[in-house]
C-alpha positions, -999 to +999 in steps of 0.1 A: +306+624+096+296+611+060+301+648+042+297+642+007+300+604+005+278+597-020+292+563-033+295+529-013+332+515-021+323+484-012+359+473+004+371+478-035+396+501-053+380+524-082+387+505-113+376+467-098+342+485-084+333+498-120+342+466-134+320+448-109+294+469-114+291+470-149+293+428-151+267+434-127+245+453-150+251+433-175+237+404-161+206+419-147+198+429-188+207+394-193+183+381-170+163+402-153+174+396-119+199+390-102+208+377-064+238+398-044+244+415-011+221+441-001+252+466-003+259+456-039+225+456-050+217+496-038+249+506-055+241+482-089+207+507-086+225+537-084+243+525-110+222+511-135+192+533-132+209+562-152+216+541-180+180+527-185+169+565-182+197+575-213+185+539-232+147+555-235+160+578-262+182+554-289+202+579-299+242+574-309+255+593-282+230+579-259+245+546-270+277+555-267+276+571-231+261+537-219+283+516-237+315+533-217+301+521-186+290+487-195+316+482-220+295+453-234+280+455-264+253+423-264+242+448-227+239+476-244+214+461-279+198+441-256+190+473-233+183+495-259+158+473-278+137+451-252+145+471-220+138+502-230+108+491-250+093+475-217+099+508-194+092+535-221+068+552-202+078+548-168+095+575-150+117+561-126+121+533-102+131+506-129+145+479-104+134+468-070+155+450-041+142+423-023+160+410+009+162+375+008+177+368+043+213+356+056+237+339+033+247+303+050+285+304+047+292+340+060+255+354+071+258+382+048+225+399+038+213+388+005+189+405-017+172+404-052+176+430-074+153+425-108+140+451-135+103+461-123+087+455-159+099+420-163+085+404-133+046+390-144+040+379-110+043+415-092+021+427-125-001+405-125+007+393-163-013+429-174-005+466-174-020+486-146-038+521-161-035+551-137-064+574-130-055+610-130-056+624-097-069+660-096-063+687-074-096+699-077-128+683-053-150+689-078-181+662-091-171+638-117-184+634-154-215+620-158-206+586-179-223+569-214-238+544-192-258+568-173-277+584-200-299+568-216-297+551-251-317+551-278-317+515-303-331+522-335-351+497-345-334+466-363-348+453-394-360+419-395-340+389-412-375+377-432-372+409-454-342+388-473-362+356-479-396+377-485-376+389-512-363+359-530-399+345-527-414+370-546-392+365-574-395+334-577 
């Protein structure tokens, strides 16, 4: 029975996991993604998820907090500055894990992990806008494009020469 296991050990003693684990978070902020074992990479996003959700508000303690796990201090300005400026308004889910297959020498299961915002080819280069979804099955607003316009009329360009004719 797994009562109350909540964290993977990873075949490691407490103070080498939380070591490996904050390198490894330091080196996804470095470079945006990483390749590890599938194991490593869902405890890296347990792990580093928390932090990029305290490094949205730049506050000293904030700062602080993340810098006792990451004990780093380029991984922490780098998070707090473009990280946090990239993933401002998301609410969650700032990595994703992609499986890459079985490593050659051992056939352990490999994966990706990156940082969602900083991959252009998943994004398409642009940011996607979200409709709001209602509730309600009500009719939708009638748009500018449906009504129609009134132009006022435009004045020609001839008036300008017409003047300087006349005064001459």
């Amino acid at each position: 029975m797994r009562h109350g296991k909540k964290v993977n050990h990873l075949s490691r003693q407490q103070g080498h996991r939380r070591s490996m684990l904050a390198n490894m978070a330091c080196s996804l902020i470095e470079h945006k993604r990483i390749n590890t074992t599938v194991a490593k990479a869902k405890a890296l996003k347990q792990f580093i998820e928390p932090l990029i959700t305290k490094s949205k508000e730049d506050t000293t303690h904030n700062r602080r907090i993340v810098f006792a796990y990451l004990r780093n201090k380029y991984g922490v300005t780098e998070l707090f500055r473009e990280v946090a400026a990239k993933v401002g308004d998301r609410p969650g889910g700032y990595t994703r894990i992609i499986k890459l297959g079985n490593r050659l020498g051992d056939n352990a299961d490999m994966a990706m992990i990156e940082l969602v915002d900083f991959n252009e080819l998943y994004n398409g280069g642009k940011k996607e806008e979200k409709k709001a979804k209602s509730r309600r099955g009500g009719k939708a607003k009638k748009t500018e494009a449906a009504a129609p316009e009134a132009k006022a009329p435009e004045a020609p360009a001839a008036d300008s020469t017409s003047t300087t004719e006349a005064a001459e």
